[in-house]
VEXDREN-224004 format. One record per atom (N, C-alpha, C, O): atom name; x, y, z. Coordinates in Angstrom, 1 decimal, padded with zeros to 4 digits, always signed. Example, Ala and Ser with C-alpha at 12.3 -4.5 7.8 and 13.67 -1.06 7.14 Angstrom:
rokol torro: N u: +013.2 v: -005.7 w: +007.8
rokol torro: CA u: +012.3 v: -004.5 w: +007.8
rokol torro: C u: +013.2 v: -003.3 w: +007.8
rokol torro: O u: +014.2 v: -003.3 w: +008.5
rokol torro: N u: +012.8 v: -002.2 w: +007.1
rokol torro: CA u: +013.7 v: -001.1 w: +007.1
rokol torro: C u: +012.9 v: +000.0 w: +007.9
rokol torro: O u: +013.4 v: +001.1 w: +008.0
END
This chain:
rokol torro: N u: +071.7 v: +050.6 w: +129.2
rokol torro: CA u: +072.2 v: +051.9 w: +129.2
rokol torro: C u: +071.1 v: +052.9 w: +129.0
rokol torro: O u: +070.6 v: +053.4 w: +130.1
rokol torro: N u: +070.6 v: +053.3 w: +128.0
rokol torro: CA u: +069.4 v: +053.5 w: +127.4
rokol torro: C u: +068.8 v: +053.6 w: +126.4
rokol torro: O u: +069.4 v: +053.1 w: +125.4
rokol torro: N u: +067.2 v: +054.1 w: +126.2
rokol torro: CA u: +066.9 v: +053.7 w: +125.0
rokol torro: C u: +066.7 v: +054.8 w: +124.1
rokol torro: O u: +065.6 v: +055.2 w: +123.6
rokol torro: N u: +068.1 v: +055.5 w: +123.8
rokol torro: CA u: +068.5 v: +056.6 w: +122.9
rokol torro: C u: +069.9 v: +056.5 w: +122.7
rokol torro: O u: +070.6 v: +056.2 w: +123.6
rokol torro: N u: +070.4 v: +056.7 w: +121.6
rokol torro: CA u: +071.7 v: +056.8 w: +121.1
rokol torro: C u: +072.2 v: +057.6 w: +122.1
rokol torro: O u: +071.3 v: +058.4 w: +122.3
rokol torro: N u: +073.2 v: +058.0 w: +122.7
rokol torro: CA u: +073.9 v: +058.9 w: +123.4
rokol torro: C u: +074.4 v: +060.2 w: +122.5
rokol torro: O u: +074.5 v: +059.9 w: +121.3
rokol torro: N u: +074.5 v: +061.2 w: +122.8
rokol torro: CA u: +076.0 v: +061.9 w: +122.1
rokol torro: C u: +076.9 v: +062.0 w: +122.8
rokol torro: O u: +077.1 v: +062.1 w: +124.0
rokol torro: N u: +077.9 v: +062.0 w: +121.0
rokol torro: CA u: +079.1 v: +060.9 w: +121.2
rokol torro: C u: +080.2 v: +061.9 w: +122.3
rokol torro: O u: +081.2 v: +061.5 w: +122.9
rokol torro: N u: +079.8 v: +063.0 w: +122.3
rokol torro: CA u: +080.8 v: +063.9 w: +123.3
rokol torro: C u: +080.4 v: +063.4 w: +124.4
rokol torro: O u: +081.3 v: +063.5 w: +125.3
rokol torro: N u: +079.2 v: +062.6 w: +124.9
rokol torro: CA u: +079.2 v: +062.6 w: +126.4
rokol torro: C u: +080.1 v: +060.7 w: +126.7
rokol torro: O u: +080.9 v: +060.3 w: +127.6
rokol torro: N u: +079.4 v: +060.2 w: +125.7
rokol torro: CA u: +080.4 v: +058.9 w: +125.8
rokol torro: C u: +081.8 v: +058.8 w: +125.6
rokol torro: O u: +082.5 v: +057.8 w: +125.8
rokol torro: N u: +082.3 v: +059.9 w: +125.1
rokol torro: CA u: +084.2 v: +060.1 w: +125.0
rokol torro: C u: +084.2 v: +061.0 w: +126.2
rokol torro: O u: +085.2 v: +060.7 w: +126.9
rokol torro: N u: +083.7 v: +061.7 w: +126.6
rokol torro: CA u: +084.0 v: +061.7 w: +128.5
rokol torro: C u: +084.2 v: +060.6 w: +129.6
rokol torro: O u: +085.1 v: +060.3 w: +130.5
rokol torro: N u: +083.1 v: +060.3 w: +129.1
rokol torro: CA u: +083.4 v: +058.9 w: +130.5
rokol torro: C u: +084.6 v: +058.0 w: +130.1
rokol torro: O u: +085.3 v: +057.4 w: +130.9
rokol torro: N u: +084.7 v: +058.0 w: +128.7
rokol torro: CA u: +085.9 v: +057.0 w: +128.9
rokol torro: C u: +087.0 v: +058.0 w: +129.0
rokol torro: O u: +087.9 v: +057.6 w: +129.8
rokol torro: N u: +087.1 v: +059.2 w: +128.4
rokol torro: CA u: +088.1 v: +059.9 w: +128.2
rokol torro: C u: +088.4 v: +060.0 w: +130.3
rokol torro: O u: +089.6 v: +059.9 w: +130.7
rokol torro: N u: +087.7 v: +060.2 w: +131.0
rokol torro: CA u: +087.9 v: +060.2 w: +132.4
rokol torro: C u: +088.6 v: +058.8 w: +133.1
rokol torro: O u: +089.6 v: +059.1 w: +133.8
rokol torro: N u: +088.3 v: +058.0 w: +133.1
rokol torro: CA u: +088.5 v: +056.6 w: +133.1
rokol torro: C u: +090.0 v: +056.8 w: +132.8
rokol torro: O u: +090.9 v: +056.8 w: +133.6
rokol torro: N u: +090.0 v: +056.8 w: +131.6
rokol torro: CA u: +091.8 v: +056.7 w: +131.2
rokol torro: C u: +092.5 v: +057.3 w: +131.9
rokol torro: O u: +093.4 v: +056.9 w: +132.5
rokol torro: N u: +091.9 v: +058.8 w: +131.9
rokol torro: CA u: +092.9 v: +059.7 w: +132.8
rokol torro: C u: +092.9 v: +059.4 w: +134.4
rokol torro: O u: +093.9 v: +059.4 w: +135.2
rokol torro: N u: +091.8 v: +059.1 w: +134.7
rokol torro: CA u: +091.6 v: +058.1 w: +136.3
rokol torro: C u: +093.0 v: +057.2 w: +136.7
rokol torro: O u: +093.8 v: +057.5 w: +137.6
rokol torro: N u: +093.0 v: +056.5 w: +136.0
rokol torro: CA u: +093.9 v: +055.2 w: +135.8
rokol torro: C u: +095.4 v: +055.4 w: +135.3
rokol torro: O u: +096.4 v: +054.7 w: +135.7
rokol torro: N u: +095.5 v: +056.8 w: +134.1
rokol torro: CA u: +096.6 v: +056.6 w: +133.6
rokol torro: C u: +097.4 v: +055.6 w: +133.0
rokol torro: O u: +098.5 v: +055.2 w: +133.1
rokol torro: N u: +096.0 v: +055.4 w: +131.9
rokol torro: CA u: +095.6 v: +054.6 w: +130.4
rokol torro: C u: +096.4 v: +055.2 w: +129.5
rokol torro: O u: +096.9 v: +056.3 w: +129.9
rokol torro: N u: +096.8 v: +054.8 w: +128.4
rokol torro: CA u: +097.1 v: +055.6 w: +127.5
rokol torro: C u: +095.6 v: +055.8 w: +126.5
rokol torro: O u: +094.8 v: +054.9 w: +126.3
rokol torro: N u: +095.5 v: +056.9 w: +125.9
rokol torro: CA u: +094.6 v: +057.7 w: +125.9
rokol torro: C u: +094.2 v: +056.8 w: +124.2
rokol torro: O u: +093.1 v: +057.1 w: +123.7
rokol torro: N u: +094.9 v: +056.1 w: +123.8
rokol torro: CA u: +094.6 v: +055.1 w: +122.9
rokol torro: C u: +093.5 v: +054.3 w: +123.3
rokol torro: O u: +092.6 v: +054.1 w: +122.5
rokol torro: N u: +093.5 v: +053.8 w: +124.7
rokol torro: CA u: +092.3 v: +053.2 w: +125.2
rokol torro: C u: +091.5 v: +053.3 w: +126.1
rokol torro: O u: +091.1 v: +052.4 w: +126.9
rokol torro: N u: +091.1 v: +054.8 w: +126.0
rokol torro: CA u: +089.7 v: +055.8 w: +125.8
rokol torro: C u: +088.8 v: +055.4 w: +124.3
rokol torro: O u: +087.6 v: +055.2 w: +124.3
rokol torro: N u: +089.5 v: +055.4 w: +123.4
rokol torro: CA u: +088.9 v: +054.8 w: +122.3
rokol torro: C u: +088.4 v: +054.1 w: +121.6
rokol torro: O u: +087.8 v: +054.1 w: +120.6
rokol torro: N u: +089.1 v: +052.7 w: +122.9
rokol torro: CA u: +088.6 v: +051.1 w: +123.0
rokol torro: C u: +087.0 v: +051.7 w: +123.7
rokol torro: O u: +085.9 v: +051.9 w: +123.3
rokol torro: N u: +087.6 v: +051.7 w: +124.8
rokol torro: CA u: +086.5 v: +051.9 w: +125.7
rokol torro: C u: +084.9 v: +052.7 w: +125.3
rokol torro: O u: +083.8 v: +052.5 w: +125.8
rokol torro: N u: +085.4 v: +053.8 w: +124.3
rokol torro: CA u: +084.4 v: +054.9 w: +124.1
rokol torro: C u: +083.4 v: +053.6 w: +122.6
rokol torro: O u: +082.2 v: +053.7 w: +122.2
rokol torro: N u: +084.1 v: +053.0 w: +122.4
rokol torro: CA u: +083.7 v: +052.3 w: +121.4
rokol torro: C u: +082.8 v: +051.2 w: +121.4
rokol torro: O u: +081.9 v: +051.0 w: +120.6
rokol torro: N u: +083.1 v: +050.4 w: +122.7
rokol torro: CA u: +082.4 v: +049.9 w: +123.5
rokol torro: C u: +081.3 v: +049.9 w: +124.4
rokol torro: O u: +080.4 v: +049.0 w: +124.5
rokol torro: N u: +081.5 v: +051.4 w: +125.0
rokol torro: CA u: +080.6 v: +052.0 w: +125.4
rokol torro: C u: +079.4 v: +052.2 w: +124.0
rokol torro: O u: +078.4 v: +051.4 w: +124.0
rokol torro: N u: +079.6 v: +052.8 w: +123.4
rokol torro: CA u: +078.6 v: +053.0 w: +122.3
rokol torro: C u: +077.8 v: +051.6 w: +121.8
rokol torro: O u: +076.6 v: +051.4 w: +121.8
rokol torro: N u: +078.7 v: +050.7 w: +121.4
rokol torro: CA u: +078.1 v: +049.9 w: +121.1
rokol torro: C u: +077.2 v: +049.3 w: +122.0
rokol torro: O u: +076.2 v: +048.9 w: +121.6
rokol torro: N u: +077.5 v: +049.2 w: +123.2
rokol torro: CA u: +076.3 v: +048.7 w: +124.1
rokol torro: C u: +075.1 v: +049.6 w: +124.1
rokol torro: O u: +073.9 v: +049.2 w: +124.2
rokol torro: N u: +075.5 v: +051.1 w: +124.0
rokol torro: CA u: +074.7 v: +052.0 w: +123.8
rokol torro: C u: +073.4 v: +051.6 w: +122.6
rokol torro: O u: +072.2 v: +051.5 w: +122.6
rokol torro: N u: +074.2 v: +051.4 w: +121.9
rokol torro: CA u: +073.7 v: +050.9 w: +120.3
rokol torro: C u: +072.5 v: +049.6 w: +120.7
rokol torro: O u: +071.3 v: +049.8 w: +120.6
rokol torro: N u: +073.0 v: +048.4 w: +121.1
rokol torro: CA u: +072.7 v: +047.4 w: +121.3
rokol torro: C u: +071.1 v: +047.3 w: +122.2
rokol torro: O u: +070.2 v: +046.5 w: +122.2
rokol torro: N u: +071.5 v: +048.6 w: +123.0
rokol torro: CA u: +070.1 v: +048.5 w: +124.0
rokol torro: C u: +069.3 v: +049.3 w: +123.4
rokol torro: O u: +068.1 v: +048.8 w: +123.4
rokol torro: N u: +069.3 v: +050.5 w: +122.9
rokol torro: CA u: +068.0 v: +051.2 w: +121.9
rokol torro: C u: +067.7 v: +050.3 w: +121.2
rokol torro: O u: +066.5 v: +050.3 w: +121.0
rokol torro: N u: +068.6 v: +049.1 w: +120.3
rokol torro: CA u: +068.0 v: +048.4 w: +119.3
rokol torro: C u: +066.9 v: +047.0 w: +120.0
rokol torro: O u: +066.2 v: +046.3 w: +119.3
rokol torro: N u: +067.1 v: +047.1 w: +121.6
rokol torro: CA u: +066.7 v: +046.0 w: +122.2
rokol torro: C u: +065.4 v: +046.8 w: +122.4
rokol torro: O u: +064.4 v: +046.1 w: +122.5
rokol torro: N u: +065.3 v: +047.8 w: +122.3
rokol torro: CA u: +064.3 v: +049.0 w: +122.9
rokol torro: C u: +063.6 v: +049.2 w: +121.5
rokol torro: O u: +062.4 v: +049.1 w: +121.8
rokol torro: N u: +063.6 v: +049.5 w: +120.5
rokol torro: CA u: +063.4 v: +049.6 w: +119.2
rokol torro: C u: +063.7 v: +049.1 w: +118.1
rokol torro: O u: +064.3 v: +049.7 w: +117.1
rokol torro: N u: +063.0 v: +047.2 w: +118.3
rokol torro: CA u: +063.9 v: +046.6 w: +117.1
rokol torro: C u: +063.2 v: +046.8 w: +115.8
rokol torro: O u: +063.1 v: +046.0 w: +114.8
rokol torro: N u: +062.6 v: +048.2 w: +115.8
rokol torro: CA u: +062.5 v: +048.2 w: +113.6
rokol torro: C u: +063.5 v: +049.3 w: +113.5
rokol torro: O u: +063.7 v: +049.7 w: +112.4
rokol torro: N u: +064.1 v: +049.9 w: +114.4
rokol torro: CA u: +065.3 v: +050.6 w: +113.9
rokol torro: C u: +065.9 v: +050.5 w: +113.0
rokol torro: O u: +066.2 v: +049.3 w: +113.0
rokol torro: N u: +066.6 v: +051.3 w: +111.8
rokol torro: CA u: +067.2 v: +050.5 w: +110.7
rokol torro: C u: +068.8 v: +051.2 w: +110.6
rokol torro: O u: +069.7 v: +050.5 w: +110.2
rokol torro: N u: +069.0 v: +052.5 w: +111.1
rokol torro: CA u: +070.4 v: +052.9 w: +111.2
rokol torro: C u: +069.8 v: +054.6 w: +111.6
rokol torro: O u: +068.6 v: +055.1 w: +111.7
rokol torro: N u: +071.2 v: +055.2 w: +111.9
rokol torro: CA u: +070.7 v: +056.2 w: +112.3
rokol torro: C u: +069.6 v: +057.4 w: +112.0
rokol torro: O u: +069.0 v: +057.9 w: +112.9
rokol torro: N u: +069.5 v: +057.7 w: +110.9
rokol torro: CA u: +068.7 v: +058.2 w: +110.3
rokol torro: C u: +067.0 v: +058.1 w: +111.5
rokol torro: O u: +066.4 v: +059.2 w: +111.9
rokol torro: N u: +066.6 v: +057.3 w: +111.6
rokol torro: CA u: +065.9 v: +056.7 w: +112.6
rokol torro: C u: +065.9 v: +056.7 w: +114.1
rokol torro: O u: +064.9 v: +056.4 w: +114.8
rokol torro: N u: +067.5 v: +056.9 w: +114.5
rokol torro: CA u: +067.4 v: +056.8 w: +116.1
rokol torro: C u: +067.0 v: +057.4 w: +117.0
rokol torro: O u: +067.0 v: +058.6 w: +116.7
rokol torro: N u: +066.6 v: +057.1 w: +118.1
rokol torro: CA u: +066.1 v: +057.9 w: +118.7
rokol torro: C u: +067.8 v: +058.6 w: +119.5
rokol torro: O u: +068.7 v: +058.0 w: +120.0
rokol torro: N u: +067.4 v: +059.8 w: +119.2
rokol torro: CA u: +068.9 v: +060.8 w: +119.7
rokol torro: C u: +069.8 v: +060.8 w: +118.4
rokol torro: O u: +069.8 v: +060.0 w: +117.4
rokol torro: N u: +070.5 v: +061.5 w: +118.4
rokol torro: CA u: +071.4 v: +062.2 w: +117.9
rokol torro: C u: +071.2 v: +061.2 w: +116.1
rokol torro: O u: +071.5 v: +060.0 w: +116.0
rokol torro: N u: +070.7 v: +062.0 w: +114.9
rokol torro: CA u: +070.8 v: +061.2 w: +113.8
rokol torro: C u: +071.5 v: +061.8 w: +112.7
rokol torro: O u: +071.2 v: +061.4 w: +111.6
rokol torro: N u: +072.2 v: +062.6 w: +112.8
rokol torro: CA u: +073.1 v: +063.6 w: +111.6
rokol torro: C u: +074.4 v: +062.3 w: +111.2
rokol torro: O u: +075.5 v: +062.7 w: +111.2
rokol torro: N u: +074.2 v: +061.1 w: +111.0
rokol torro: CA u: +075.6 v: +060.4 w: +110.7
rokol torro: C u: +074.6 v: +059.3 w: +109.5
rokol torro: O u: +073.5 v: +058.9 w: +109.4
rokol torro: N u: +076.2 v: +059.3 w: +108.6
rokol torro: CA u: +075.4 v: +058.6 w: +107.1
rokol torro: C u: +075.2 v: +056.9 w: +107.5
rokol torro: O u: +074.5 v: +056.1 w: +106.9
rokol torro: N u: +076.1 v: +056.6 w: +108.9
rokol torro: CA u: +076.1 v: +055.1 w: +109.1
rokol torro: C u: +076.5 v: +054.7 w: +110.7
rokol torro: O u: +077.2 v: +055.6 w: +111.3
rokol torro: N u: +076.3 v: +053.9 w: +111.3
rokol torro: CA u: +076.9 v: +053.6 w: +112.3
rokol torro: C u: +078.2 v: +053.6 w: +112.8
rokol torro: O u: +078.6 v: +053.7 w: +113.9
rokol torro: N u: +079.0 v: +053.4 w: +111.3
rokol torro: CA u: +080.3 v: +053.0 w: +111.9
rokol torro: C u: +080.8 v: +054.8 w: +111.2
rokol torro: O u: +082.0 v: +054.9 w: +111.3
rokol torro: N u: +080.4 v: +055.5 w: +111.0
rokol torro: CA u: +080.2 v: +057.1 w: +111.1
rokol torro: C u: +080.3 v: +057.7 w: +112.5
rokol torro: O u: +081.1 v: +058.6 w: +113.0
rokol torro: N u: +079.3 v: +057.0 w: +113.1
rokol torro: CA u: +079.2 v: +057.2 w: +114.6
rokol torro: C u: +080.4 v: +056.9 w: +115.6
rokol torro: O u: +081.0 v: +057.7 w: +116.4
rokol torro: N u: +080.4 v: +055.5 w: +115.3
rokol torro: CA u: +081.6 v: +055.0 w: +115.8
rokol torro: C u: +083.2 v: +055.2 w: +116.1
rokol torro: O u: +084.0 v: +054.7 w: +116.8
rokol torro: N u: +083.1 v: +056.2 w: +114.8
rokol torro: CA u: +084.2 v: +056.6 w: +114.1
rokol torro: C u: +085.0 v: +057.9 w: +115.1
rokol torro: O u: +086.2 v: +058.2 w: +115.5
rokol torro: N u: +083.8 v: +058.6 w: +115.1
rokol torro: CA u: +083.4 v: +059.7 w: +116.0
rokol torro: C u: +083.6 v: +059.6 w: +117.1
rokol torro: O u: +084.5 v: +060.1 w: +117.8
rokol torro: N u: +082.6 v: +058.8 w: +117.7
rokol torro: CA u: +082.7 v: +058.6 w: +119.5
rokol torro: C u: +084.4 v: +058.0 w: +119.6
rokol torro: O u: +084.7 v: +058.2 w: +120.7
rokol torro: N u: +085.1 v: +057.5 w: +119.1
rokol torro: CA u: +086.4 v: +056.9 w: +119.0
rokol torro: C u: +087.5 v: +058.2 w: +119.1
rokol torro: O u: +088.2 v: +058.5 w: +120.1
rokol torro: N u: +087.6 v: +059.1 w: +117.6
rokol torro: CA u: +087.9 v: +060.5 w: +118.1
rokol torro: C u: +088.1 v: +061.5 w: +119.4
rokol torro: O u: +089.0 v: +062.2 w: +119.8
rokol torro: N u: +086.5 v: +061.2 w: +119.8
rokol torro: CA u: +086.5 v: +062.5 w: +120.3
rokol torro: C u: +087.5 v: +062.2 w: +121.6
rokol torro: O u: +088.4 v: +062.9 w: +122.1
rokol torro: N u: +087.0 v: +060.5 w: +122.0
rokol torro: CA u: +087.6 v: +060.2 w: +123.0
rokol torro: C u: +088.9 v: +059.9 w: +123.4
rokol torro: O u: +089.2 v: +059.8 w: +124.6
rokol torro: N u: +089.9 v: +059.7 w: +122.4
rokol torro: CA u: +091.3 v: +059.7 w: +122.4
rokol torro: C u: +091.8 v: +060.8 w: +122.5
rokol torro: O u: +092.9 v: +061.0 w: +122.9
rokol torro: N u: +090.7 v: +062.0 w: +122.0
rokol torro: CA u: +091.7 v: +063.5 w: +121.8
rokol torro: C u: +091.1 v: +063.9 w: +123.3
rokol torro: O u: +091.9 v: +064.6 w: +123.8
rokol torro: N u: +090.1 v: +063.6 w: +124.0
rokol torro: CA u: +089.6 v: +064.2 w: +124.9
rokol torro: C u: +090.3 v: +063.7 w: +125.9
rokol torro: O u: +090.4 v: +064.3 w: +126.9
rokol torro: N u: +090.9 v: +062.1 w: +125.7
rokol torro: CA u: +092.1 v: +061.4 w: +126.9
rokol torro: C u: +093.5 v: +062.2 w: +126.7
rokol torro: O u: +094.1 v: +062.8 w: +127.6
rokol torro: N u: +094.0 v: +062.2 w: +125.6
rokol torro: CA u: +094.9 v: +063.1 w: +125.3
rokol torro: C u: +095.1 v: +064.6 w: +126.2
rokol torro: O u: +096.1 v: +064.8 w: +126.9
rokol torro: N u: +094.2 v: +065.4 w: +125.9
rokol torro: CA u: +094.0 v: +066.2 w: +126.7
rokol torro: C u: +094.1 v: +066.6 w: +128.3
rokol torro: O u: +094.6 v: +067.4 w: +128.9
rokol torro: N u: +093.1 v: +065.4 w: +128.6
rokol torro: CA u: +093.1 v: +065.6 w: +130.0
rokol torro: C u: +094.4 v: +064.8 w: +130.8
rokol torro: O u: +094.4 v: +064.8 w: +132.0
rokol torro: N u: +095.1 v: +064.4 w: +130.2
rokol torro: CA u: +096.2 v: +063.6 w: +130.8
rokol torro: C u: +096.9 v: +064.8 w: +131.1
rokol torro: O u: +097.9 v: +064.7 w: +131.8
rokol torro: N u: +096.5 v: +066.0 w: +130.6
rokol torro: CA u: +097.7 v: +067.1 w: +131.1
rokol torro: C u: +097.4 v: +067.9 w: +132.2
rokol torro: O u: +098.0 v: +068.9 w: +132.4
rokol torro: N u: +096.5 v: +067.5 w: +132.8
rokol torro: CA u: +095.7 v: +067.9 w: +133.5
rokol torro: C u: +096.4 v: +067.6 w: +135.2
rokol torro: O u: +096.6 v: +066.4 w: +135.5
rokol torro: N u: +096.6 v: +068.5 w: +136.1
rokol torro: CA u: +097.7 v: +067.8 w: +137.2
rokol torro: C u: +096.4 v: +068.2 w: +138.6
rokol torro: O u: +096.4 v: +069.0 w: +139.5
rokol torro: N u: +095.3 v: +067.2 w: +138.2
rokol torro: CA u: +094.2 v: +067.2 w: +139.7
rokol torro: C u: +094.3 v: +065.7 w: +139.8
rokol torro: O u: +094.5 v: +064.8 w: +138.9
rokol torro: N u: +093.9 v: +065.6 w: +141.1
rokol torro: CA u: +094.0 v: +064.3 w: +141.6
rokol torro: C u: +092.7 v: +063.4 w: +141.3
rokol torro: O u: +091.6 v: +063.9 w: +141.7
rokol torro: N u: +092.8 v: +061.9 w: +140.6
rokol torro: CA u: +091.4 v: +062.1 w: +140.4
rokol torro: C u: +090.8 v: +061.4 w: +141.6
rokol torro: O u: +091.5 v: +060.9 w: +142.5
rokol torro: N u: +089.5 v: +061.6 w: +141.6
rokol torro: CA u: +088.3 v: +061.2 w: +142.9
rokol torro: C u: +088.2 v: +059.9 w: +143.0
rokol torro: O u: +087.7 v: +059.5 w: +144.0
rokol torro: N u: +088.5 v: +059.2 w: +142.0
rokol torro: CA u: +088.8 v: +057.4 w: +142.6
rokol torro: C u: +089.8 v: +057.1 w: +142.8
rokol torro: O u: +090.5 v: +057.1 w: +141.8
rokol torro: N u: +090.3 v: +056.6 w: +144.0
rokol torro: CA u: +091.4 v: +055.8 w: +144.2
rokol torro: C u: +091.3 v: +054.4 w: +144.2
rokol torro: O u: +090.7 v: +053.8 w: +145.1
rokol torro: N u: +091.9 v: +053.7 w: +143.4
rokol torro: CA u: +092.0 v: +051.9 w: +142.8
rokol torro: C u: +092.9 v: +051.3 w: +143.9
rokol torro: O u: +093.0 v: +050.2 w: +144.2
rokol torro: N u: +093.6 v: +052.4 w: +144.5
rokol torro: CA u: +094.1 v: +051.9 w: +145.7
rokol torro: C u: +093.6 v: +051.2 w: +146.7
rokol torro: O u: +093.8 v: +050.1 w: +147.0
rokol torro: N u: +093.0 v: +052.0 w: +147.3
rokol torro: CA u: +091.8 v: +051.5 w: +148.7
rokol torro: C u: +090.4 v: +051.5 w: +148.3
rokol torro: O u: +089.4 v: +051.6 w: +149.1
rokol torro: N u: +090.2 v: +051.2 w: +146.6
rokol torro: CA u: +089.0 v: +051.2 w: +146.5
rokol torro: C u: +087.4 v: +052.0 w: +146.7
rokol torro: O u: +086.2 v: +051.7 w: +146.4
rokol torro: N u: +088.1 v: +053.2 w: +147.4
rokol torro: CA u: +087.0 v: +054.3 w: +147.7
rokol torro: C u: +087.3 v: +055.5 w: +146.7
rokol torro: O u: +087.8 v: +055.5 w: +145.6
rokol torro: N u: +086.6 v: +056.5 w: +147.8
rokol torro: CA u: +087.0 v: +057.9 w: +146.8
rokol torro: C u: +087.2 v: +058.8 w: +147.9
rokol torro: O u: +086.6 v: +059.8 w: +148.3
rokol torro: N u: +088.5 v: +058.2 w: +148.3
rokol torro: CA u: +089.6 v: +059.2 w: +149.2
rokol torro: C u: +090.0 v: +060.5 w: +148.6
rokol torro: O u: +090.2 v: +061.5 w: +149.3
rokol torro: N u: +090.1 v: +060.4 w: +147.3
rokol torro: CA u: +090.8 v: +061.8 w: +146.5
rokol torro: C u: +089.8 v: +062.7 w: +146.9
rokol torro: O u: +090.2 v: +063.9 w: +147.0
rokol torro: N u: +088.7 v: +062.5 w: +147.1
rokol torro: CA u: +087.4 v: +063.6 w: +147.3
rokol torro: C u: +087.9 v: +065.0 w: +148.1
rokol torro: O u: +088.6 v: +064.7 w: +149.0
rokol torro: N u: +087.7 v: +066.0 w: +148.0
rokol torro: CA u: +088.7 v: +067.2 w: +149.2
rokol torro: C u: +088.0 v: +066.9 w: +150.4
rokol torro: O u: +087.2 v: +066.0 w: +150.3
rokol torro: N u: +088.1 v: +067.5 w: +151.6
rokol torro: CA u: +087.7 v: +067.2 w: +152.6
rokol torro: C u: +087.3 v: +068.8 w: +152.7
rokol torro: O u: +088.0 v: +069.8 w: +152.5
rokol torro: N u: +085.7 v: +068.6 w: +153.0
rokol torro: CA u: +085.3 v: +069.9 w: +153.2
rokol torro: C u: +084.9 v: +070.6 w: +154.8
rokol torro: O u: +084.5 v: +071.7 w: +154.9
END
């Protein structure tokens, strides 16, 4: 992924998008955003193994603990799937044919 903690608003998008893509319940945006992180997590520490918790990371370190973090990127991403599920645009992947037919035709 990379070798910086992400912020957690940009990792509860991707999943928060995903859910709404698919028409997930927005509960699992928060699987996913969780997940996401933690690989996030896993590869800076692959990239920087004297890291010791955030306080230290490279990117974003205002959290007393990881699972602080975690806690958060979980949040944002259920309320941000929540949200966009109300949202009436078509999304740009179709799982149907496997492309991205939704795209407009310009």
């Amino acid at each position: 992924m990379s070798a910086y903690v992400c912020n957690p608003i940009h990792i509860a998008t991707l999943a928060a998008y995903r859910c709404w893509a698919d028409g997930s319940d927005p509960a699992a945006a928060a699987e996913d955003a969780e997940a996401l992180a933690r690989a996030n997590i896993a590869s800076m520490r692959y990239r920087y193994p004297d890291v010791t918790g955030p306080a230290d990371w490279p990117g974003p370190t205002d959290y007393a603990s990881e699972e602080v973090y975690l806690a958060e990127v979980r949040a944002l991403a259920e309320r941000l799937a929540a949200d966009v599920s109300t949202l009436d645009v078509p999304p740009i992947w179709n799982p149907e044919d496997g492309g991205m037919s939704g795209l407009p035709v310009l």
